[in-house]
C-alpha positions as a printed Julia matrix, in Angstrom:
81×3 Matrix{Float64}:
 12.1   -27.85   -6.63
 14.93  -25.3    -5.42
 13.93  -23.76   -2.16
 16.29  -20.69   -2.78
 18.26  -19.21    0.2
 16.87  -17.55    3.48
 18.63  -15.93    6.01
 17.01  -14.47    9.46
 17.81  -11.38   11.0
 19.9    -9.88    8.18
 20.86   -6.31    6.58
 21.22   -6.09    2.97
 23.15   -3.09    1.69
 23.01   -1.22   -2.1
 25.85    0.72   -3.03
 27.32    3.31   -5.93
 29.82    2.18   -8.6
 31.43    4.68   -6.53
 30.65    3.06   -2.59
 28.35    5.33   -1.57
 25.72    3.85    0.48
 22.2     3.96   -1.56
 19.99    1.87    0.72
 19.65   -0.63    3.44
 17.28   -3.06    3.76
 16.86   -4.85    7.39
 14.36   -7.92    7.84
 13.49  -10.45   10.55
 13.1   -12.83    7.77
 14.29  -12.82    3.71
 13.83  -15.56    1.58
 14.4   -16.16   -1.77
 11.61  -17.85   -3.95
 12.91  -18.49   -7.1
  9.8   -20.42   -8.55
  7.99  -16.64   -7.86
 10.82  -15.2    -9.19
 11.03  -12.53   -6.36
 12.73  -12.72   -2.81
 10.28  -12.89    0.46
 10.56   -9.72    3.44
  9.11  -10.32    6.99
  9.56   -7.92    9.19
 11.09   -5.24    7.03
 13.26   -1.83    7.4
 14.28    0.21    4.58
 16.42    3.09    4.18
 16.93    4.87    1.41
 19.59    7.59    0.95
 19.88    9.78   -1.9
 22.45   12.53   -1.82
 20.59   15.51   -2.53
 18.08   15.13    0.23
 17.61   13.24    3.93
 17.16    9.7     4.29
 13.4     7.81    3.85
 12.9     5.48    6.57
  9.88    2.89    5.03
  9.18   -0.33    7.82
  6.12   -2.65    7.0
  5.25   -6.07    8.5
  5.8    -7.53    5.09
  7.67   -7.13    1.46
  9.05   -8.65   -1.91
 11.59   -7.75   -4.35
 11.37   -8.26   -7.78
 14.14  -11.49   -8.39
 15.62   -8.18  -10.69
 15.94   -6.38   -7.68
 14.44   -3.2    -9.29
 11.15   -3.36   -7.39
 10.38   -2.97   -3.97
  6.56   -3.43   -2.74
  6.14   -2.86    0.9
  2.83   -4.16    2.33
  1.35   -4.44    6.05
  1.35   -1.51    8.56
  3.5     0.1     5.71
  5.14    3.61    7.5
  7.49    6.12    5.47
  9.18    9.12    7.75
């Protein structure tokens, strides 16, 4: 069975075709689970940037993304400023 990859303490960052940064995503823990078909979050920051308006900070204890990486599902003292 493949494990996958994990990493600790890590920063993932999305960006534009054109480099603009989109969104960060910080975690004490991110593993990848590739029999689930989605990646693993402990310990999770997110921020999301969008152009037109001010960053949304989300941080929950917990989170997964879909192994498409169009799905984000926060979960555990979830908190969005």
């Amino acid at each position: 069975m493949d494990a996958g990859y994990y990493v600790l303490d890590a920063t993932l960052r999305g960006v534009s075709d054109d480099g603009e940064a989109l969104f960060e995503i910080s975690a004490d823990r991110i593993q990848q689970q590739p029999a689930l078909a989605r990646v693993a979050l402990e310990g999770v920051t997110v921020t999301w940037a969008d152009s037109d308006a001010l960053p949304w900070r989300m941080t929950a204890r917990a989170g997964t993304i879909g192994a498409d990486w169009r799905q984000l599902e926060l979960r555990g003292d979830v908190r969005i400023s």
